[in-house]
N, CA, C and O atoms as a Maestro MAE file, in Angstrom:
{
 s_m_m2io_version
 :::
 2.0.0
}

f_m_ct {
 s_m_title
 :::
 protein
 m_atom[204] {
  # First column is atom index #
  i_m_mmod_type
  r_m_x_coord
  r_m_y_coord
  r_m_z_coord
  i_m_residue_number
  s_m_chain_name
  s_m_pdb_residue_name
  s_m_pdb_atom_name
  i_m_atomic_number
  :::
  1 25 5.271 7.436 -9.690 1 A "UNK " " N  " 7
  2 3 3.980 7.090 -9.141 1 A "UNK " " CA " 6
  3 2 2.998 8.216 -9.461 1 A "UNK " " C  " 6
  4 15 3.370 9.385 -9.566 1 A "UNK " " O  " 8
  5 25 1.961 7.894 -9.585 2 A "UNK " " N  " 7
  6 3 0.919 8.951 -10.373 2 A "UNK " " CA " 6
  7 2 0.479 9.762 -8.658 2 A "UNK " " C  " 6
  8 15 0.880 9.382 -7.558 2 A "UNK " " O  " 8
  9 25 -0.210 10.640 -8.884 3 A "UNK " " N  " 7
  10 3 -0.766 11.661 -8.038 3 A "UNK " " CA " 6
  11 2 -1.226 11.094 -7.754 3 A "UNK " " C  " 6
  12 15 -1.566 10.270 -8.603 3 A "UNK " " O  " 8
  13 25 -1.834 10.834 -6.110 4 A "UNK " " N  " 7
  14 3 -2.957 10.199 -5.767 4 A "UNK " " CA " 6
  15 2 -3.929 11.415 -5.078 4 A "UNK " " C  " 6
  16 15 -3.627 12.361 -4.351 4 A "UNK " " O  " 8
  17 25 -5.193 10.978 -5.619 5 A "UNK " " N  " 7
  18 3 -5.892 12.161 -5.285 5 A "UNK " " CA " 6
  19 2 -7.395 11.504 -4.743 5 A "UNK " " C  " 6
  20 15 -8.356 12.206 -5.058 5 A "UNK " " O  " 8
  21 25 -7.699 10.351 -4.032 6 A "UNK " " N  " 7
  22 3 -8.749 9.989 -3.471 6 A "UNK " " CA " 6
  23 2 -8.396 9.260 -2.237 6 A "UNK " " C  " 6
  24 15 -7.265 8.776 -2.203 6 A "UNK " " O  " 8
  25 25 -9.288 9.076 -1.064 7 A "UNK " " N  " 7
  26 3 -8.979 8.699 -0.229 7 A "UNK " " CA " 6
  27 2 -9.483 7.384 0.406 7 A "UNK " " C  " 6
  28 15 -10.654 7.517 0.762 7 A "UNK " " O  " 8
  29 25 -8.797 5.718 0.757 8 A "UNK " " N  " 7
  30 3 -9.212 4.886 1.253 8 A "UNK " " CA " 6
  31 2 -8.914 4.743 2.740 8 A "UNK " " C  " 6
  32 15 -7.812 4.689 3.285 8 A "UNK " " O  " 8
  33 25 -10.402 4.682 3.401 9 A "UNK " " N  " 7
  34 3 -9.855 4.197 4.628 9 A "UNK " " CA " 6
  35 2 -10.247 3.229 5.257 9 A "UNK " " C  " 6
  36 15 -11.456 3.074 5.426 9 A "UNK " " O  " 8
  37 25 -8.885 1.904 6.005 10 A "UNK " " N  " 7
  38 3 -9.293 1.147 6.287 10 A "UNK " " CA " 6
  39 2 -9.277 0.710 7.862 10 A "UNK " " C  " 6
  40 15 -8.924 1.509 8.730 10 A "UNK " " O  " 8
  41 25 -9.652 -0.503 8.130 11 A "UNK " " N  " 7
  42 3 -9.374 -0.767 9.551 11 A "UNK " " CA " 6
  43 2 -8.465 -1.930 9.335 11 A "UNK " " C  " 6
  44 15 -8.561 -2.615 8.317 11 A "UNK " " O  " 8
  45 25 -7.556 -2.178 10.295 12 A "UNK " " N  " 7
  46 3 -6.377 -3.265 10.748 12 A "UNK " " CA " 6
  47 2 -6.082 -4.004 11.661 12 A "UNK " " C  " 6
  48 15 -6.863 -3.741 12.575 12 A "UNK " " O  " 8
  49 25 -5.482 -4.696 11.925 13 A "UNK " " N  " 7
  50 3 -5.135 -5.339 13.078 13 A "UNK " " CA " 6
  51 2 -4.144 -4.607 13.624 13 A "UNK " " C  " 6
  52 15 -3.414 -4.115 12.763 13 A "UNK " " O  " 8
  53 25 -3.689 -4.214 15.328 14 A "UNK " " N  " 7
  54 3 -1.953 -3.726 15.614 14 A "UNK " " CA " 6
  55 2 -0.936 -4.225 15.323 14 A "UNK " " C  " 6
  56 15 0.155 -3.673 15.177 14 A "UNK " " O  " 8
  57 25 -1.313 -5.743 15.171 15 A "UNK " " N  " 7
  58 3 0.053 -6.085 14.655 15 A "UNK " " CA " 6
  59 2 0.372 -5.795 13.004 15 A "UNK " " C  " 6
  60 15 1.481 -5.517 12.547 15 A "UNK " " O  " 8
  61 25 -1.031 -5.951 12.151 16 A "UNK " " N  " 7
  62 3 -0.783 -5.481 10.690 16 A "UNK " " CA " 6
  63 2 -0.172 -4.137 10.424 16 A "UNK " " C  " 6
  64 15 0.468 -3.758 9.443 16 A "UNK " " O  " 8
  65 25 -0.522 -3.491 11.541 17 A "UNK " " N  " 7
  66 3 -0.179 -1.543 11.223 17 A "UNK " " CA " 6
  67 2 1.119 -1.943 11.628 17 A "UNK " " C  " 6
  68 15 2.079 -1.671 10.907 17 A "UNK " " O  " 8
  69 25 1.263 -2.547 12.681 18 A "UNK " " N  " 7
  70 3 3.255 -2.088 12.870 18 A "UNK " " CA " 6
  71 2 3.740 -3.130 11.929 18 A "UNK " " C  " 6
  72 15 4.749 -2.548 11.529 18 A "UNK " " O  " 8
  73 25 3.731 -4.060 11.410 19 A "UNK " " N  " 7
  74 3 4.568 -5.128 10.564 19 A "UNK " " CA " 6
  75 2 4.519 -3.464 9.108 19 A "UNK " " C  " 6
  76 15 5.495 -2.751 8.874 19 A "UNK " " O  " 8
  77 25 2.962 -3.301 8.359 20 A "UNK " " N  " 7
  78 3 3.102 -2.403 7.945 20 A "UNK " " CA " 6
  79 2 4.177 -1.003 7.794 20 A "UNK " " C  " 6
  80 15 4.767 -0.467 6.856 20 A "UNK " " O  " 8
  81 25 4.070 -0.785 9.124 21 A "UNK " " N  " 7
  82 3 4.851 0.660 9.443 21 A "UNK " " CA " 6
  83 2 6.559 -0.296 9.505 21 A "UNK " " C  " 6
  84 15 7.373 0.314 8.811 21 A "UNK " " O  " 8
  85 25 7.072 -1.360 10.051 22 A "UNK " " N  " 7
  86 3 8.216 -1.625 10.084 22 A "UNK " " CA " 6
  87 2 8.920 -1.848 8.510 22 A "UNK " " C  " 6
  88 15 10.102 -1.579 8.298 22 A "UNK " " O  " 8
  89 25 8.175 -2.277 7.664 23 A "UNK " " N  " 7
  90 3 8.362 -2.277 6.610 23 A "UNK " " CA " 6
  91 2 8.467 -1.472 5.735 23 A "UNK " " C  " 6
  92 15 9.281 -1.639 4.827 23 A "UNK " " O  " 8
  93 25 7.294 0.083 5.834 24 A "UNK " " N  " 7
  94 3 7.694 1.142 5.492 24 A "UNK " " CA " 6
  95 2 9.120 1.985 5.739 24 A "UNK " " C  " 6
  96 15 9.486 2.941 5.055 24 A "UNK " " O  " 8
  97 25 9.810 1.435 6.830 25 A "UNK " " N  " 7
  98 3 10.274 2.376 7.707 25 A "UNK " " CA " 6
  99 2 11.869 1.697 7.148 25 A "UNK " " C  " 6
  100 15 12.977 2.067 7.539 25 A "UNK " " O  " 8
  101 25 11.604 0.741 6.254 26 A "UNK " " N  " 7
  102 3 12.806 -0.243 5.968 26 A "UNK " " CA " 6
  103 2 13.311 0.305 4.420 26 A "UNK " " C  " 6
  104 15 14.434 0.336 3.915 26 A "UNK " " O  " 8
  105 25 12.081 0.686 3.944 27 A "UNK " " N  " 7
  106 3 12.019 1.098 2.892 27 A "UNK " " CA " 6
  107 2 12.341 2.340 2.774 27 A "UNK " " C  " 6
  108 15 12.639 2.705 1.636 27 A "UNK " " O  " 8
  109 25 12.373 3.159 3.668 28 A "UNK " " N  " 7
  110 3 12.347 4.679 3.722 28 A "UNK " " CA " 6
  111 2 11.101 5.056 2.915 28 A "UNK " " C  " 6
  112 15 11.188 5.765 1.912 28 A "UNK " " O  " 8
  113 25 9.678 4.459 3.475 29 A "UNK " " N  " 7
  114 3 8.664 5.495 2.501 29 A "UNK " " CA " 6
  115 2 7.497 5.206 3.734 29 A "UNK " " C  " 6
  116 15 7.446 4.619 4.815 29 A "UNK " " O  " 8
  117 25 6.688 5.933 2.932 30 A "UNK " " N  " 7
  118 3 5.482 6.068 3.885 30 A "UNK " " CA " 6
  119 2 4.598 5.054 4.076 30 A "UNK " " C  " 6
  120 15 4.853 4.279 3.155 30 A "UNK " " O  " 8
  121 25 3.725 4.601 4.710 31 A "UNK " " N  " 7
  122 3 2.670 3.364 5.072 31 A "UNK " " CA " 6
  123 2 1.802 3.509 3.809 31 A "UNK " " C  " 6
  124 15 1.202 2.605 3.228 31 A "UNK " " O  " 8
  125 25 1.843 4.715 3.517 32 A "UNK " " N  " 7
  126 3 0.351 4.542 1.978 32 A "UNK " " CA " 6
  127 2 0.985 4.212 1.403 32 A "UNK " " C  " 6
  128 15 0.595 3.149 0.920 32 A "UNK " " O  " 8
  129 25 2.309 4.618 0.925 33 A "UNK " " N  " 7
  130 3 3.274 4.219 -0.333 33 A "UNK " " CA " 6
  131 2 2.811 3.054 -0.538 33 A "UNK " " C  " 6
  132 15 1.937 2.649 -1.304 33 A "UNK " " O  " 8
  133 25 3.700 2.360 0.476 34 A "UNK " " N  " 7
  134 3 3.318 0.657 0.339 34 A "UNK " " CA " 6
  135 2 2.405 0.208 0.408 34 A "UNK " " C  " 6
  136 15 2.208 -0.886 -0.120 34 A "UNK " " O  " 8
  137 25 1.514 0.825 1.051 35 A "UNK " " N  " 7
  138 3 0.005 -0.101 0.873 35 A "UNK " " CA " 6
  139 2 -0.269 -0.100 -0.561 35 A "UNK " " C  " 6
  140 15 -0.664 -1.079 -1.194 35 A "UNK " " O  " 8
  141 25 0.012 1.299 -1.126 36 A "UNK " " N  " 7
  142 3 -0.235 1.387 -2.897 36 A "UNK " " CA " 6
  143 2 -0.135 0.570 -3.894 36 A "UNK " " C  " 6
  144 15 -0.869 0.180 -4.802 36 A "UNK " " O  " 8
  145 25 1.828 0.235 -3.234 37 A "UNK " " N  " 7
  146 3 2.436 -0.306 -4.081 37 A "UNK " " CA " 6
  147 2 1.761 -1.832 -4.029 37 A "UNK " " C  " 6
  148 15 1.310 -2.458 -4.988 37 A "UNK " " O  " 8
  149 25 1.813 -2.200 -2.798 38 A "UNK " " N  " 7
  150 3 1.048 -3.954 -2.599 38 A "UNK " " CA " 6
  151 2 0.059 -3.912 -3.068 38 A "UNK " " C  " 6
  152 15 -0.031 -4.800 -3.916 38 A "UNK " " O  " 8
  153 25 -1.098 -3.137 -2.959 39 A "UNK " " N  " 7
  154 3 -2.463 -3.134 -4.128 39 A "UNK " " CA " 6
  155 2 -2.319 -3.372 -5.344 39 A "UNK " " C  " 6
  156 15 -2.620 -4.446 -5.865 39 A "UNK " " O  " 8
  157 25 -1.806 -2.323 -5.979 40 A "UNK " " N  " 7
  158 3 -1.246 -1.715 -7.253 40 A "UNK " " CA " 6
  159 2 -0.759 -3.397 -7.797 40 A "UNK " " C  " 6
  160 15 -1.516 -4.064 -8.502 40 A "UNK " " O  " 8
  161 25 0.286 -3.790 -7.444 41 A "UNK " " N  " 7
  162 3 1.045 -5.168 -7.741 41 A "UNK " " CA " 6
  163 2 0.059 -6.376 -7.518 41 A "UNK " " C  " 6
  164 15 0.293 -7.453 -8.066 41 A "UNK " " O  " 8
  165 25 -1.056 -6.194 -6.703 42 A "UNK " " N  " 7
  166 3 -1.998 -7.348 -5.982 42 A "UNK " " CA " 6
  167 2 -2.801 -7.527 -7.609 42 A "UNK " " C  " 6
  168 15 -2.829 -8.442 -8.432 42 A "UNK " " O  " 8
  169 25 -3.419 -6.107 -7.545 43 A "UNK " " N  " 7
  170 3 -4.035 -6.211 -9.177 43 A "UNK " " CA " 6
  171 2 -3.666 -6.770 -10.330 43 A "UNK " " C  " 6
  172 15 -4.023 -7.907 -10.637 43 A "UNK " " O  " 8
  173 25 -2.980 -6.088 -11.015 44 A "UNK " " N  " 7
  174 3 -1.546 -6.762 -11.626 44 A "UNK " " CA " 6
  175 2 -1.549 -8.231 -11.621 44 A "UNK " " C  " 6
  176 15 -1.568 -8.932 -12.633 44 A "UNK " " O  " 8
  177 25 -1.531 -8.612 -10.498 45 A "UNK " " N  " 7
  178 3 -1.134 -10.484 -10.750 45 A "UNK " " CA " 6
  179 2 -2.545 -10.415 -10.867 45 A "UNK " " C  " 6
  180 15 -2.378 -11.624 -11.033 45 A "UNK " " O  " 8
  181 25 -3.547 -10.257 -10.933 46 A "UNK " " N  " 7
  182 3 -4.905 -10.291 -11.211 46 A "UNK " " CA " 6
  183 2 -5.384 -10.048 -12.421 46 A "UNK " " C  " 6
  184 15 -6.605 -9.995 -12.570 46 A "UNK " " O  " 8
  185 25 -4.586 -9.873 -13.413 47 A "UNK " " N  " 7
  186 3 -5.146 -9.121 -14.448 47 A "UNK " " CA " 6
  187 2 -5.857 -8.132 -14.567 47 A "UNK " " C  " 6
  188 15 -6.413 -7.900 -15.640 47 A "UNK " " O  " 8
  189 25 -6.051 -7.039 -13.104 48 A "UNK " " N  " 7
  190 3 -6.706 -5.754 -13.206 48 A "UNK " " CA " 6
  191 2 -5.958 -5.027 -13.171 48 A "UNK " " C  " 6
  192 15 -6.341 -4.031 -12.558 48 A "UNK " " O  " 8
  193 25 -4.501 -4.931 -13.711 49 A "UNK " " N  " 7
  194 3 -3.882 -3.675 -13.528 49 A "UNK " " CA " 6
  195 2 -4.239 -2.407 -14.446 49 A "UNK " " C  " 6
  196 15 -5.076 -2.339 -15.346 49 A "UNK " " O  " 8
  197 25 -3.582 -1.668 -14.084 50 A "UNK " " N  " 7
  198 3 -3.734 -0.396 -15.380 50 A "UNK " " CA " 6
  199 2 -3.687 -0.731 -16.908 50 A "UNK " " C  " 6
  200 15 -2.830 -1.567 -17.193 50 A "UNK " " O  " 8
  201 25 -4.336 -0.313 -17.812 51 A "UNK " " N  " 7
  202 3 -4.203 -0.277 -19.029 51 A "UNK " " CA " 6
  203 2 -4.064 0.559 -20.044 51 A "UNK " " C  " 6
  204 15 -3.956 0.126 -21.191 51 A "UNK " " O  " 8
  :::
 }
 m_bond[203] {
  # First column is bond index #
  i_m_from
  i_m_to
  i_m_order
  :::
  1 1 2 1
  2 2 3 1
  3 3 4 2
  4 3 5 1
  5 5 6 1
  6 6 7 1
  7 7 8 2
  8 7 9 1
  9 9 10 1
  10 10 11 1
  11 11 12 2
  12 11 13 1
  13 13 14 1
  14 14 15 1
  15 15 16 2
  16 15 17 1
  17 17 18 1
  18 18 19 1
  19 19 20 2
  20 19 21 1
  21 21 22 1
  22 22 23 1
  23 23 24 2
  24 23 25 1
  25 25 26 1
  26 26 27 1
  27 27 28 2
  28 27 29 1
  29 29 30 1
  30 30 31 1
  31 31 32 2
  32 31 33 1
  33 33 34 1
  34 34 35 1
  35 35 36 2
  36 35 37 1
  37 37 38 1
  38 38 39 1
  39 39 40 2
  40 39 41 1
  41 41 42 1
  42 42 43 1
  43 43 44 2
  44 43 45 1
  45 45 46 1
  46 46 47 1
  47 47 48 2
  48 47 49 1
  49 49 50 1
  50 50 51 1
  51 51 52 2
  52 51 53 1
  53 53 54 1
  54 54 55 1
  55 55 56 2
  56 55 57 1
  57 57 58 1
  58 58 59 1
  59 59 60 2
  60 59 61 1
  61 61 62 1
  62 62 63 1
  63 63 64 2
  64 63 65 1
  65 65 66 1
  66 66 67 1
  67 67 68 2
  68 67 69 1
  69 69 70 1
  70 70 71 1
  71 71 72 2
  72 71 73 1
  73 73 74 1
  74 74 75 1
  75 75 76 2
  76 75 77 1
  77 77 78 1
  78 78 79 1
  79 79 80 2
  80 79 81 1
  81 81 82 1
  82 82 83 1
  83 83 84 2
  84 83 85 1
  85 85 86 1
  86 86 87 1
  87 87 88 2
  88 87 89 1
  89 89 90 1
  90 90 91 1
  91 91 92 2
  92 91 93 1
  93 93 94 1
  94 94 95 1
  95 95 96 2
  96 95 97 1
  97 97 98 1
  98 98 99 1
  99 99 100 2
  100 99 101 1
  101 101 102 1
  102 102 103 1
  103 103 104 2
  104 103 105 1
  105 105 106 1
  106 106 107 1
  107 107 108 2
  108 107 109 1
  109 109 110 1
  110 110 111 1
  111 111 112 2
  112 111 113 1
  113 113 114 1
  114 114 115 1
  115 115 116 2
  116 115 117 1
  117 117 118 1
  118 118 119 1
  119 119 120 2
  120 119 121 1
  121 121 122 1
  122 122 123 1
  123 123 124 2
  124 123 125 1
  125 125 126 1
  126 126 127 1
  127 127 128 2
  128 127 129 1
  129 129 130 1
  130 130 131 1
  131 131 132 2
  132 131 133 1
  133 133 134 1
  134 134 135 1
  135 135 136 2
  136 135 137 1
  137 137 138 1
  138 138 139 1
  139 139 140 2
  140 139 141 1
  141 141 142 1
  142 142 143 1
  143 143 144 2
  144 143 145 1
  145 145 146 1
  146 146 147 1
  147 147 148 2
  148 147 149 1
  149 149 150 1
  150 150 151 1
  151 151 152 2
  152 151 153 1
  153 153 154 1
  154 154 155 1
  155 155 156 2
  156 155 157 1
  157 157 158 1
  158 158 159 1
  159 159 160 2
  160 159 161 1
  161 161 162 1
  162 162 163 1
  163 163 164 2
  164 163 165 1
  165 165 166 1
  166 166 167 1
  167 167 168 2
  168 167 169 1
  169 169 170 1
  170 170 171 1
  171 171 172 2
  172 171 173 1
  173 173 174 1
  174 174 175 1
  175 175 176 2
  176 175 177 1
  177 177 178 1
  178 178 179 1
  179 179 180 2
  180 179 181 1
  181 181 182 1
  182 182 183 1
  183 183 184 2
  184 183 185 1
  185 185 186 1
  186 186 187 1
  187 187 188 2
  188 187 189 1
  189 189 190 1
  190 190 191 1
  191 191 192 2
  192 191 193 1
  193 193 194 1
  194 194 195 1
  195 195 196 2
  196 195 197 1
  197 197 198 1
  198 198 199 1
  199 199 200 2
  200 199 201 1
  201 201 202 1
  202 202 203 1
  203 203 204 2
  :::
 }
}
């Protein structure tokens, strides 16, 4: 995974942050990880991924 070096911040629902965090926590990684990774992949099926 590349360096991440900027910062997004968002707002959520409680139940989105803990489904979020339970899922991180399944994974053994952190809540940004995955938010990354689900972006990152969201793009991607979008045809905006990296090039």
């Amino acid at each position: 995974m590349p360096k991440i070096d900027a910062q997004l911040g968002i707002r959520v629902t409680k139940d989105l942050k803990a489904r979020l965090t339970a899922q991180a926590k399944s994974e053994m990684r952190s809540v940004s990880a995955l938010v990354v990774q689900v972006m990152e992949e969201y793009l991607a099926s979008k045809g905006n991924g990296k090039t």
